[in-house]
N, C-alpha and C positions, 0 to 999 in steps of 0.2 A: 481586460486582463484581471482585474480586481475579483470579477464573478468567479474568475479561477481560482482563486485564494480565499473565498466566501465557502467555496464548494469547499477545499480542502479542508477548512476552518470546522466546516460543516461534519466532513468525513472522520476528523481526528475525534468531534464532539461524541458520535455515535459510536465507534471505538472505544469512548474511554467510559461511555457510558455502559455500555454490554461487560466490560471487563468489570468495571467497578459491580455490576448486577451479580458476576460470577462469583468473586472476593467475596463479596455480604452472603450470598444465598447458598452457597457451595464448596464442602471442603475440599481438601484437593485429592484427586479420584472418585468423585461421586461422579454420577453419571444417570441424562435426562435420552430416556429414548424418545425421539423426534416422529421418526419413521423407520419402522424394523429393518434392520439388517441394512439399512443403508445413510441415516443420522442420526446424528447424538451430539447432546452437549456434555462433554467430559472435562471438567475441573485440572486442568496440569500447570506446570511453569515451566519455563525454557529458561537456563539460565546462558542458552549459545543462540544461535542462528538457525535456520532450517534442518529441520533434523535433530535436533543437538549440536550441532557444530562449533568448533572453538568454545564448549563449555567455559564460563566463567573467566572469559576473555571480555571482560565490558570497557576495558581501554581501548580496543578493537573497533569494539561497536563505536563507542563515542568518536572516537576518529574517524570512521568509513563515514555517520550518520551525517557528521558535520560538513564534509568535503559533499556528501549530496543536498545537502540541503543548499551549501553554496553553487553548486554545479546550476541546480533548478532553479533560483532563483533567479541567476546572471542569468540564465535561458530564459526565464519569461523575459525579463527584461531586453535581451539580446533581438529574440525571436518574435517579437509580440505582435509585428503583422504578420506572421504566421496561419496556418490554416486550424481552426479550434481542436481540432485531432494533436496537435502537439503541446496545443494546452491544457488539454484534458486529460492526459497522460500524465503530462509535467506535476498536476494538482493530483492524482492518484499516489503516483509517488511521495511528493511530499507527504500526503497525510499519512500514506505506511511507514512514512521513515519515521515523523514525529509522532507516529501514536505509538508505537513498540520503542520507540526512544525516550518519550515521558514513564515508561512502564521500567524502561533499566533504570531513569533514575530515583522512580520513586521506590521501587521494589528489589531492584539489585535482578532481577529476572521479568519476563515478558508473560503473561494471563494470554493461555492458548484453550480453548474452547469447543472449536467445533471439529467435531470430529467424522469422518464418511469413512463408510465401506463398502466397497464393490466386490460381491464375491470373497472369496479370500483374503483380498487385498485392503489393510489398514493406513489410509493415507494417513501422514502426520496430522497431529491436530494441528489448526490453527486461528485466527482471530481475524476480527474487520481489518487492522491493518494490513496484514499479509495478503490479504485480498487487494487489498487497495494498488499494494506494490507489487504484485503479479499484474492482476490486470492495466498497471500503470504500463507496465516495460512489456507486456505485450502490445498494447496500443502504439508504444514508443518504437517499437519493431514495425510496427504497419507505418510507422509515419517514414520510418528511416527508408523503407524501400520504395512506399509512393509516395510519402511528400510531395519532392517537383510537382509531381502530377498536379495532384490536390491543391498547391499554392498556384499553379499556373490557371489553374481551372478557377480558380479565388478570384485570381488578377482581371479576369478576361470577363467575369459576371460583374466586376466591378469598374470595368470600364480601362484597368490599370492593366495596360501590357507592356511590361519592361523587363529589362536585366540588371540585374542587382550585380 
């Protein structure tokens, strides 16, 4: 379980380092073309959630961030002979919550960076944590529906076949 929380440690690290690279090297609306027409690093700040949302709502944040932080933790703890797919998830999330949550508190808004375009289409910019917390709660969706499977399949390589 701890290697879960080394990774996450890990994941907030490189989050806050990419951002803090953005702050020193770029003011806000400059813009590094990556690869034409489809990335860029674009300098902006979020003072809401996805999208803009709930602008300048960080009593919000601080409440939602802290009830996940507790949620994930009791779940490692709760779940920790679990199948590592619900750990790995568990440690994505956290380090989205707490790298865009060290950024409301030091900055009053969230260091959003990378930016893609397909086509027409201008995805919102966004940053390592938001990656982190997408792809967390997508894996967390794969765990919710096969789980069983995946722990049963755990139990039975390991010798342990029981009902909890």
């Amino acid at each position: 379980m701890y290697k879960y929380l080394i990774l996450a440690a890990g994941l907030i690290g490189i989050d806050q380092w990419t951002k803090a690279l953005i702050v020193k090297n770029l003011s806000i609306g400059d813009q590094i073309e990556v690869i034409s027409n489809f990335l860029y690093i674009t300098s902006i700040r979020n003072r809401g959630a996805a999208w803009g949302i709930l602008e300048d709502h960080m009593s919000i944040f601080y409440a939602v961030t802290a009830v996940v932080i507790i949620a994930v933790v009791y779940a490692f703890y709760k779940y920790k002979s679990e199948h590592f797919t619900l750990h790995l998830s568990l440690s994505l999330v956290l380090a989205g919550a707490l790298g865009n949550f060290i950024d409301r508190m030091r900055y009053q808004e969230v260091v959003d960076f990378v930016q893609t375009v397909w086509g027409n289409y201008y995805f919102p910019i966004f940053n390592v944590a938001d990656m982190c917390l997408s792809i967390g709660v997508v894996i967390l969706m794969f765990y919710v529906l096969f789980g069983d499977k995946l722990n049963e399949k755990k139990r039975k390589k390991k010798g342990k076949y029981y009902f909890e």
